[in-house]
C-alpha positions as CSV (number, residue, x, y, z in Angstrom):
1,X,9.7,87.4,203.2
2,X,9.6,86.0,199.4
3,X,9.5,82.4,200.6
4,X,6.7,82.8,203.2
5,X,4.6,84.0,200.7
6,X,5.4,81.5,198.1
7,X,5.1,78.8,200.5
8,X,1.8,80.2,201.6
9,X,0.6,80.4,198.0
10,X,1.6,76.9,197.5
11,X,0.0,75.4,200.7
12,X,-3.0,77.5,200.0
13,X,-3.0,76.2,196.2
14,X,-3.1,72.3,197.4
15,X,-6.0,72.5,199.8
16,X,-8.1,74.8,197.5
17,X,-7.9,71.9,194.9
18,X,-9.5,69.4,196.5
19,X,-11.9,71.1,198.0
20,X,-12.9,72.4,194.4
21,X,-12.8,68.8,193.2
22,X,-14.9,67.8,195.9
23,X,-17.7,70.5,196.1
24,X,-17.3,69.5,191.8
25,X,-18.1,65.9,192.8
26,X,-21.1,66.1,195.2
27,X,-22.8,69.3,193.8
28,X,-22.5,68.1,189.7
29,X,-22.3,64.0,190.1
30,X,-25.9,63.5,191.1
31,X,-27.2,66.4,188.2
32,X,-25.1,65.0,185.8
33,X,-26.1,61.5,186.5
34,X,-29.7,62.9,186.6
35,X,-30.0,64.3,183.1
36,X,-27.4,62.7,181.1
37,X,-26.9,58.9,182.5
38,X,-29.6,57.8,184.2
39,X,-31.8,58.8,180.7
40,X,-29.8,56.5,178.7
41,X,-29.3,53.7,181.5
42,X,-33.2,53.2,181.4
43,X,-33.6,53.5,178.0
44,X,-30.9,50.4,177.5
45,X,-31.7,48.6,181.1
46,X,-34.4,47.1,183.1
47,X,-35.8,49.2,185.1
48,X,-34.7,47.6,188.1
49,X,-31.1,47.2,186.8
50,X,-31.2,51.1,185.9
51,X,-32.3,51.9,189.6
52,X,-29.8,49.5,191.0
53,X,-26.9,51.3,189.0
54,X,-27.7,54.2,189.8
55,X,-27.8,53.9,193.9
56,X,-24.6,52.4,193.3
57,X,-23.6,55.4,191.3
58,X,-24.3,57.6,194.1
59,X,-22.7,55.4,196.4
60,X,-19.6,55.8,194.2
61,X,-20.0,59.8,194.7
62,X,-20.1,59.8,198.6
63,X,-17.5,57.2,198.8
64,X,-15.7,59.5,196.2
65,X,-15.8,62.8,198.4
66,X,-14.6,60.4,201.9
67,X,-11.9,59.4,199.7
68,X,-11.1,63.1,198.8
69,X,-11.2,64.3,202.6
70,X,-9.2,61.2,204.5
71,X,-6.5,61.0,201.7
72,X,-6.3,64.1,199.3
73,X,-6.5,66.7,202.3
74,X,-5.4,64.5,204.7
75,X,-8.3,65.5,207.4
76,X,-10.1,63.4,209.9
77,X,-13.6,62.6,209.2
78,X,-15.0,64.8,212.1
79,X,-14.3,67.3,209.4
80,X,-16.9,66.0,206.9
81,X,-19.6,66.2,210.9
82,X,-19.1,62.3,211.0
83,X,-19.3,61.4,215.3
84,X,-18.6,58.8,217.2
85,X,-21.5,56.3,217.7
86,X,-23.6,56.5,221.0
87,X,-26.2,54.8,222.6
88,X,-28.8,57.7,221.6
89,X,-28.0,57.8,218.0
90,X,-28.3,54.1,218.0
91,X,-31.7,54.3,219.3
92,X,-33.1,57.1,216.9
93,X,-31.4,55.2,214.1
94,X,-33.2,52.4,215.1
95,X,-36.8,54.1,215.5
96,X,-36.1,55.5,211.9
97,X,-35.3,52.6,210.5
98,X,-38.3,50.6,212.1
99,X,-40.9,53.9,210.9
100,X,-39.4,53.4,207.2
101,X,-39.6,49.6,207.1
102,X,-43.4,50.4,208.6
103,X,-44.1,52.9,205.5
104,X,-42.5,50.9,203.0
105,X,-44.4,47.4,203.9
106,X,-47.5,49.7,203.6
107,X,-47.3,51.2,200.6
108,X,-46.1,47.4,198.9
109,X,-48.9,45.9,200.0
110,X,-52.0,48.7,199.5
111,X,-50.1,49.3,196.1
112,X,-53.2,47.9,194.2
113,X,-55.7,50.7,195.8
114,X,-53.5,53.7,195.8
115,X,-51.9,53.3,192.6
116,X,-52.9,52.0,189.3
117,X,-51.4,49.3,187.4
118,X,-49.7,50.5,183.7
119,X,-52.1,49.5,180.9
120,X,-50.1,46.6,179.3
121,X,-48.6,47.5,175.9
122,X,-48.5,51.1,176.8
123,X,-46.0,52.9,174.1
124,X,-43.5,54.3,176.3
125,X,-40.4,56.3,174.6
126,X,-37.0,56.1,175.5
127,X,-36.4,57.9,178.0
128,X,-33.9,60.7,176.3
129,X,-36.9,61.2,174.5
130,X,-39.3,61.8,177.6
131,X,-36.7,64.1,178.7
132,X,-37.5,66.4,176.0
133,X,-41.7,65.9,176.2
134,X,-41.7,62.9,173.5
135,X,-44.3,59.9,174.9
């Protein structure tokens, strides 16, 4: 009776962890990188450089929490709701896809009269500083 319950306790122990680890990784990794590294990345970076690292950053979250599920708790990704690839979901990906690339070529190319140009030599403050209403 002892050892059923111990081994219970330990199997129960190693698939709490990851989970914890995980929920850690996606719930905190974007807030962190948010408010503490993103602030400094621009501040140091170009801006595209800063938004390039930063999608990769992200990238390197989800990729993290796959990583957790197929090797840390040893589950299939169905677990995670990741399906099999059908004919339908490859036509609504599709129609999405087309839609956005639709809205994005708008917007690039009526940028002048929706949204104003920066006023050249503008001060703009570091961006830690803008974080806490400086410039």
């Amino acid at each position: 009776m002892i050892s059923n319950k111990t081994s219970s306790t330990v199997a129960n122990h190693h698939t709490t962890l990851p989970t914890l680890v995980g929920l850690g990784l996606a719930l905190l990794g974007p807030f962190v990188f948010q408010w503490f590294i993103g602030p400094y990345l621009e501040a140091f970076a170009e801006p595209v450089t800063a938004v390039l690292l930063g999608q990769g950053f992200l990238w390197l979250l989800a990729l993290g929490a796959i990583a957790i599920t197929l090797y840390w708790e040893r589950k299939p990704l169905t677990s995670l709701g990741v399906r099999s690839l059908t004919r339908g979901w490859c036509c609504w990906g599709s129609g999405l896809a087309s839609c956005l690339a639709w809205q994005c070529l708008f917007l690039r190319y009526s940028r002048v009269s929706f949204f104003p140009h920066p006023r050249v030599g503008q001060f703009r403050a570091p961006a830690p500083m803008r974080l806490h209403g400086y410039g």
